[in-house]
N, C-alpha and C positions, 0 to 999 in steps of 0.2 A: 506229167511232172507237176508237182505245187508249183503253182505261182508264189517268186520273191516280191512280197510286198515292199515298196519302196515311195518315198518323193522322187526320186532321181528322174523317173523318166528313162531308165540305162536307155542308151542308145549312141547315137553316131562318137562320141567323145571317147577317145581310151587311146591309154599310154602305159607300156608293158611295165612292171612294176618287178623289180628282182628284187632277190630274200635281202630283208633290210639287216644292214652291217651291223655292228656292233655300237655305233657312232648316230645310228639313227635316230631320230627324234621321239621321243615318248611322249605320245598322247593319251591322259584316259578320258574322260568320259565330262568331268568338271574344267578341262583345261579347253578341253574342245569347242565347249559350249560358250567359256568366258572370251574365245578369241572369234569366233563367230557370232558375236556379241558385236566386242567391242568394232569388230570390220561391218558390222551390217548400217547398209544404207537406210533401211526402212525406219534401225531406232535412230539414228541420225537425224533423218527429217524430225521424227517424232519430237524430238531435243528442240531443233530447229523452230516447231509450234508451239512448244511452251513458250520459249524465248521472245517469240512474234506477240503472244498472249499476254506474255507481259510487258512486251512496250506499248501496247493497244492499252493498258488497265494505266500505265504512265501516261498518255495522251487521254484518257476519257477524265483524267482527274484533274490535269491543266487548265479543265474548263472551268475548274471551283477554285482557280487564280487569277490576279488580276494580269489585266493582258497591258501593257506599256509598249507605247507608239512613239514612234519620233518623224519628222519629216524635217527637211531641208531646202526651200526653195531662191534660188538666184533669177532676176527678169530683169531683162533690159528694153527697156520702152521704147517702139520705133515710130516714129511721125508718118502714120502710110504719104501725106499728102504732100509734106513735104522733110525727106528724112533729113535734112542738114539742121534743122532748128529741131528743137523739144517739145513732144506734147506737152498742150495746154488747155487750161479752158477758162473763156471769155465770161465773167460775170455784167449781165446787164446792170445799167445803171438802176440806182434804188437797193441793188445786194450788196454791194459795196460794204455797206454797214454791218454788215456780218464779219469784215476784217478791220477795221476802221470806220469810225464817225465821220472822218474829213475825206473818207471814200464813198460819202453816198451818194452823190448823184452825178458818178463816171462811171464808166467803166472799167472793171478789172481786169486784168490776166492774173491766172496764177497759171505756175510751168507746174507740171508732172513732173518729179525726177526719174532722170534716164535710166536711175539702178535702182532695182527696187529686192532687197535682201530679207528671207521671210524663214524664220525658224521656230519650230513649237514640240510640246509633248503633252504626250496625250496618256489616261489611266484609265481604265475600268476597269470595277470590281464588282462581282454580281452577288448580290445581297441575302435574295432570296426566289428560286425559279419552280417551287411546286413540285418537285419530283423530278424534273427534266435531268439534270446532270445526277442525283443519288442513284435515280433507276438505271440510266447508263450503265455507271459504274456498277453498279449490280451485275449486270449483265454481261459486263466480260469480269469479273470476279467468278464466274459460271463459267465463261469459256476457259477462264485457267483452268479450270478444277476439270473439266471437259478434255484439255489438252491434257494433263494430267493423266488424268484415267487413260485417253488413247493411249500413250508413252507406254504406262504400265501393260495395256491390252498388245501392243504390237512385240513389249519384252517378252510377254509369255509366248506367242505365235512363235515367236524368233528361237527362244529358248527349246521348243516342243521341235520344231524344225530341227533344230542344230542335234538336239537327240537321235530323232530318226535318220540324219545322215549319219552318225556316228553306229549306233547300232546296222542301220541297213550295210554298212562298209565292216563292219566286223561279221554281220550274214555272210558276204560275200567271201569274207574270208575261210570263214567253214564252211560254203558250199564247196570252196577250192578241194579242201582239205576232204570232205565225202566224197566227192567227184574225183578224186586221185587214189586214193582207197578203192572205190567201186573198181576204177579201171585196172589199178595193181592186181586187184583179185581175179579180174576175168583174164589177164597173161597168166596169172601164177597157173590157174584151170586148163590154158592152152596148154603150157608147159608140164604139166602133169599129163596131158591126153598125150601128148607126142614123146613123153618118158616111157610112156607105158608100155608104148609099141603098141595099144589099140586104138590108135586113131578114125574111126569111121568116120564116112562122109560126112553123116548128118551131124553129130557131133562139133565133126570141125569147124562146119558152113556154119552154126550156131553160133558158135564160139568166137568164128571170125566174123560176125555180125555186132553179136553184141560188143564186143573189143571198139566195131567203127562209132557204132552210135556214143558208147561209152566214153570216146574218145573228143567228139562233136559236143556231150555235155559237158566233157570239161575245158574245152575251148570255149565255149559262150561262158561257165565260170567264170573263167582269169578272164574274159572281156569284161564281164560287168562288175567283177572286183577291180579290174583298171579306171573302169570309169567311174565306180562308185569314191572312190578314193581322188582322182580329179577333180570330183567337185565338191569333195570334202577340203582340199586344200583349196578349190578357189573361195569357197566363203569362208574358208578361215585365216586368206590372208597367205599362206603356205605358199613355198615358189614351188614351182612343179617341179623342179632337180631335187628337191629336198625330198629325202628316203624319211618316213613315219611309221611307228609302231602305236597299235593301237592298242594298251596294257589293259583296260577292263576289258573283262571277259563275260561270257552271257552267266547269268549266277545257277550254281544248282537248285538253290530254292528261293523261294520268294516270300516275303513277310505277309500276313495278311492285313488288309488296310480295313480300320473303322472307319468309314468315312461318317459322320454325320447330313445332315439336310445341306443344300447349298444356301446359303446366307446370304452371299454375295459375289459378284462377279465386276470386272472392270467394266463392260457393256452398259449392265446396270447404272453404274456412276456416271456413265458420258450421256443415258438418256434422260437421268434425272438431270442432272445438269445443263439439259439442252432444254430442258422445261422451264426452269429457273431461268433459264436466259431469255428465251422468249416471252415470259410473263413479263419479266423486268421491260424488255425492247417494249410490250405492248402498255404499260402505264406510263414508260415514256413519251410513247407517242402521245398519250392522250395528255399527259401535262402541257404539248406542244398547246392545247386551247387555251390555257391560264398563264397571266402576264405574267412577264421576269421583272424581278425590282434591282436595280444596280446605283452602285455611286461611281460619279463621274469628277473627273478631274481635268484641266487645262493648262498651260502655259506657253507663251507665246512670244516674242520676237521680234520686232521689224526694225530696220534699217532701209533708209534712203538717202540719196545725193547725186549730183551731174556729173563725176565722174569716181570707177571703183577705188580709185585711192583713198576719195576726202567719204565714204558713204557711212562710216564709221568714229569719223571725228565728233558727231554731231550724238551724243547718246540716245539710242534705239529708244521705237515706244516698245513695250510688255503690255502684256494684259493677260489675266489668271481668273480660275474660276472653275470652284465646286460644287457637285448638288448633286440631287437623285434622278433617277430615271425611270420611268414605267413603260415596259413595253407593250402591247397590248394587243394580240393575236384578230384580227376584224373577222377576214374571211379567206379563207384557202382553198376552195372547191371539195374540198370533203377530202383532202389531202390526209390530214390526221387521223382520222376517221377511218380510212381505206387501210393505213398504214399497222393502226395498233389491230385492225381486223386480221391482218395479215399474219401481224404476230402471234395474233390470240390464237387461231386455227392453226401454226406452227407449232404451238405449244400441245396443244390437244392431239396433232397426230405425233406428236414424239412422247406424249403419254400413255397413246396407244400400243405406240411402239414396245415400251417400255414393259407395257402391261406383254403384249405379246414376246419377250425378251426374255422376261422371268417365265414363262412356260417353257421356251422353248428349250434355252439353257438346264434348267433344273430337270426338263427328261433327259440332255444330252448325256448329263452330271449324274445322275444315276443309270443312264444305261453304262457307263464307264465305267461306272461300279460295278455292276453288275457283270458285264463282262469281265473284267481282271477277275472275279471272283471265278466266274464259270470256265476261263481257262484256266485258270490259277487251280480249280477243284478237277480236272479235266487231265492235267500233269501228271499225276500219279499214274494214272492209267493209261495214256499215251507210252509214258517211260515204259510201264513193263511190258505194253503189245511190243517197245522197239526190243527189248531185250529177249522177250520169245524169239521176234523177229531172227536174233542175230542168232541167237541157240538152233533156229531151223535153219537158219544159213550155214552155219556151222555141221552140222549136220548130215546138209544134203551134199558139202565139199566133201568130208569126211567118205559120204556112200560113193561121189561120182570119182575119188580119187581110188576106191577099190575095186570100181566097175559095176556096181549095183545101180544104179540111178544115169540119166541122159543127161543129157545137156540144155535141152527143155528143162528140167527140174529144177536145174541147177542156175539158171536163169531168171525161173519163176521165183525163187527163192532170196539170186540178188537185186532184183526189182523188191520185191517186197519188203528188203531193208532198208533198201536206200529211198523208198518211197516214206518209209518211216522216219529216217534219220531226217529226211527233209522237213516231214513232218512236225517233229519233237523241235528241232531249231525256228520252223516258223510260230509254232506255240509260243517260243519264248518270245519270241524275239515281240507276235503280240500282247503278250502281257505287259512287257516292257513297255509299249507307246501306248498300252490301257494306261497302266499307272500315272505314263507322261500327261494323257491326256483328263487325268482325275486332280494333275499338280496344274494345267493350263487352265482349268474352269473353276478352284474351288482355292486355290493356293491366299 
């Protein structure tokens, strides 16, 4: 028997599926694909890393703002030696004069105050850094564009999937329908041998063989049209009570597709864009060698006194103060250096990449053509072996139902229909995910 090509996987899953009501839910072929869509986790994430990519391109660009500090500090002063009294300190005689003339040759005390109240803000603004924060930002402007493309590459996958469920679950639908057929015909054959009143042995044994097997393939049918349909409702979101009609039907003919050269592919865009971003990561490292210039800014606060009540009656000192700033990189063990290497050779194999991307793609994208074409030209003559097919099937009922021909004959005759009819639907059905896969690569 052909092999039903499939994603599914049919196997252990299946759930009996009766003739859907009148009430059923109509699905074609656009609706299928938009709700296996919208429920797929994969474009999810993919949404998910654009949005990550662009708060990364919101954070690489805060660095070309100025950044504003503030602190807060409260200290209370404690005398290790003796905590009942207040720190102090003892000026020898002769310094005295540093607080008073009529104190210079005693000694001083001055007390520490017990509370010591300390508040400031702080600014920088970085002026100009060589490349370091432009190339950054380069760099994930690239990963957007990269996160981008994936999003777009995982809708096509998703869309090409959501197809061949849909298609393989209306296969399964007309293999039902052959496979019920096939077996109708070999009762209808029994029931003529034993009308006839010449039922011979061999006849019969025939008869009742092919009927068992006949019977066997339409049982694995209805299984993998149950199952095929399960898991078209679980990625679409569908509750499994819920009865569905699948309204497109496989088409009689097919349009011919011009394709042109492939031009372009989303792959393409994620590994040119992975170039770009490593080039950028790699001349940033290397601006990491060249100073950063910035303006700096201060303001500040103090408060003191012997206890937190009075520490404020007395007006605080300030102190304020702007200017520039030069950073200026000395030595890093070859840090920079190891880092934009890193980068550079990133870059190079996803140019390789890239390079190897566009071949391989562009043979896929033309053998998809090529194919759609050659089963697509292949049709015509398919359809009329099934139709011979059915005229010598027709035929040999016709001789064994007037006693001319066996039951061998007439056997060999409904295998070689239903060999075809399988035939003819699995053609279509790959033309159908040819096409899908000429709209996945070149769309």
């Amino acid at each position: 028997m052909l092999k039903v090509h499939s994603l599914l996987g049919l196997g252990a899953l299946g759930v009996t599926l009766c003739a859907a009501p009148a009430d059923a839910m109509d699905l074609s072929l656009a609706a299928t694909v938009d709700k296996i869509v919208a429920e797929s986790q994969d474009v999810k994430k993919a949404d998910a890393n654009v949005k990550k990519a662009q708060a990364q391109l919101s954070a690489a660009n805060s660095n070309r703002w100025f950044k504003l500090d503030g602190s807060a500090t409260y200290m209370n002063m404690v005398n290790v030696e003796n905590p009942s009294k207040s720190n102090g300190v003892t000026l020898p005689s002769g310094m005295g004069v540093l607080i008073s003339e009529s104190l210079k040759d005693q000694e001083v005390f001055i007390e520490i105050p017990d509370n010591i109240f300390m508040a400031g803000i702080s600014a920088t603004q970085p002026i100009y850094t060589f490349g370091k924060i432009g190339n950054a930002v380069k760099s994930v402007k690239a990963a957007i564009k990269m996160s981008e493309s994936s999003r777009e590459l995982t809708l096509r996958e998703v869309k090409y999937s959501a197809a061949d469920i849909y298609w393989t679950a209306k296969m399964t639908d007309n293999i039902v329908k052959i496979a019920q057929s096939d077996l109708d015909a070999a009762r209808a054959a029994r029931r003529n041998l034993a009308s006839a009143g010449r039922a011979n042995r061999i006849n019969l044994v025939k008869i009742e063989s092919d009927i068992a097997a006949k019977e066997i393939n339409l049982s694995d049918a209805k299984f993998n049209r149950d199952t095929a349909y399960r898991m078209l409702k679980i990625l679409a979101g569908i509750d499994m009570d819920e009865e569905i009609t699948l309204t497109d039907d496989f088409p009689k003919t097919f349009a011919n597709i011009d394709a042109g050269a492939l031009k372009n592919n989303p792959e393409w865009d994620i590994l040119a864009q992975q170039v770009q971003m490593y080039e950028s990561k790699a001349k940033s490292s290397r601006a990491e060698y060249l100073p950063t210039l910035a303006a700096t800014a201060s303001y500040n606060f103090v408060a003191m006194g012997g206890e937190i009540d009075t520490m404020f009656d007395k007006k605080g000192s300030q102190s304020a103060y702007w200017g520039l700033a030069l950073q200026m990189p000395l030595f890093s063990g070859g840090l920079h250096r190891a880092n934009a290497t890193v980068d550079a050779m990133d870059a190079e194999a996803a140019r390789q990449d890239l390079d190897k991307s566009k071949k391989l793609k562009t043979e896929e994208y033309d053998n998809a053509v090529k194919k759609y074409n050659h089963l697509r030209g292949n049709l015509a003559t398919l359809e009329n072996a099934r139709n011979l097919a059915s005229k010598a099937y027709q035929f040999s009922t016709e001789r064994f139902a007037a006693g001319q021909t066996s039951a061998i004959e007439l056997a060999e005759a409904s295998a070689g229909l239903y060999q075809l009819d399988m035939a003819l639907l699995n053609a279509k059905y790959n033309i159908l995910m040819s096409a899908e896969s000429i709209k996945k690569l070149g769309e």
